[in-house]
C-alpha positions in Angstrom: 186.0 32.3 108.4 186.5 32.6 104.8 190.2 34.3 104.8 189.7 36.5 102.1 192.0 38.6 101.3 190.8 41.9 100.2 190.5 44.2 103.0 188.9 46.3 101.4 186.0 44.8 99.6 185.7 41.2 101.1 188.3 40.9 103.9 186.9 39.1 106.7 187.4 38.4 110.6 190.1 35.7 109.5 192.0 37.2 107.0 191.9 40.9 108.9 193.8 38.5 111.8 196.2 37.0 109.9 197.2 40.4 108.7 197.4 42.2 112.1 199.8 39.7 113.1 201.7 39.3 109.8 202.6 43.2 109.7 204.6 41.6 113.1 206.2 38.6 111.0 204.0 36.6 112.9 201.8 33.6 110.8 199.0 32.4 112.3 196.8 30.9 109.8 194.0 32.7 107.1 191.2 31.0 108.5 190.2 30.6 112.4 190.2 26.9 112.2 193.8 27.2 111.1 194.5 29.9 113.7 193.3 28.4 116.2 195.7 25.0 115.4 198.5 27.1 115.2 198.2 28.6 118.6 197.3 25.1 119.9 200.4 23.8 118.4 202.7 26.5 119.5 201.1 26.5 123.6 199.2 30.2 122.7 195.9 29.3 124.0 195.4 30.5 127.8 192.0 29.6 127.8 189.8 26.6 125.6 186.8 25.9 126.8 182.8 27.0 126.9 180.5 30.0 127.3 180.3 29.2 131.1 183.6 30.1 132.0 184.8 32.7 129.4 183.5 35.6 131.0 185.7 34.9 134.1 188.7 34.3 131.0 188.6 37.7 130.4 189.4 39.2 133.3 193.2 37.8 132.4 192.6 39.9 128.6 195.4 41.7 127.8 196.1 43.8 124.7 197.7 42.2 121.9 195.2 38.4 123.0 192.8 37.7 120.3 189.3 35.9 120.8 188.3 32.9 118.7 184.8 31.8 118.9 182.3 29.2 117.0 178.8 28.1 117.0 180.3 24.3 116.9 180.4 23.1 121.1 183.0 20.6 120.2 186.2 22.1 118.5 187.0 24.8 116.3 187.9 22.8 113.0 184.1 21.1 111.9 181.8 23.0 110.9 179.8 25.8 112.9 179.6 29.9 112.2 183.3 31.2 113.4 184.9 34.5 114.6 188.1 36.0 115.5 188.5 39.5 117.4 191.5 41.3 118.4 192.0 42.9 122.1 192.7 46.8 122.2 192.4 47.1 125.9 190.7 45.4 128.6 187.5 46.7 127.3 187.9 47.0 123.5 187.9 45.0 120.6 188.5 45.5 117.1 187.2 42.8 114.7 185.7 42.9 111.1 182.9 41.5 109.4 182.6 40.3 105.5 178.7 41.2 105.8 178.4 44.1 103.2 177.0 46.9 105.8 180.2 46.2 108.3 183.1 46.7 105.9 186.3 47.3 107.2 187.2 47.2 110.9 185.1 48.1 114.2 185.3 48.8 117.6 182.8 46.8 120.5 183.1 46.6 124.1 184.5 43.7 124.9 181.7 41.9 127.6 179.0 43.2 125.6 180.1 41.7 122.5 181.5 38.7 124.3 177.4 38.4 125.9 175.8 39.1 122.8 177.6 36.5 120.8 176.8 33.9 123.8 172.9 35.0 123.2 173.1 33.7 119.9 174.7 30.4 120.4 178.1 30.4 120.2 179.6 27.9 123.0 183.3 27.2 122.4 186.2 29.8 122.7 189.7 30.3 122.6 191.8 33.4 123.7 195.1 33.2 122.6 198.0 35.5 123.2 201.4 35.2 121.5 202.8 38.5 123.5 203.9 38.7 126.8 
């Protein structure tokens, strides 16, 4: 949420985003409130709504999509925990954490992390895909 910078010390799930998509000459924002106005503004999002129908969003994933998520049920720019994950494959996500014991990127199955995240409250999501 932060969009720090350093990937290697303090990168988080927002700034490891923007630079995914910048290595494609692609901006999309440093933070995921900003990412997920970009996409807004440029007609990216293929899905914006609540926990009780993203499960069903996903099976229209495709690689290349990313995820945004927060613990605020009413929009993505006020307040609320955030997160952003990247789509490997129909199954896979990469993401990364700023939390000391998760440095640099990971892998999680897609559902599971999807479900688990759910469990502990989060309630609005985006998916957003600026490949075709």
């Amino acid at each position: 949420m932060s969009g720090a910078r350093d990937m290697k010390s303090s990168g988080d799930c927002s700034s490891y985003m923007s630079y995914i998509f910048s290595s494609v000459g692609l901006k999309i924002g440093n933070i995921t409130a900003d990412q997920y106005r970009v996409a807004k503004n440029k007609g990216k999002l293929i899905f914006d709504g609540y926990s009780d129908k993203i499960i069903k969003a996903l099976d229209n994933i495709k690689t290349g999509d990313f995820i945004l998520m927060t613990m605020n049920k009413t929009n993505f720019v006020g307040g609320g925990s955030s997160h952003v994950v990247f789509v490997l494959d129909e199954n896979t996500i990469i993401h990364q954490s700023a939390y000391p014991n998760w440095r640099g990127p990971r892998k999680d199955n897609l559902k599971k992390y999807v479900k688990a995240l759910i469990n502990s409250g989060y309630g609005r999501w985006a998916i957003v895909r600026y490949f075709e």
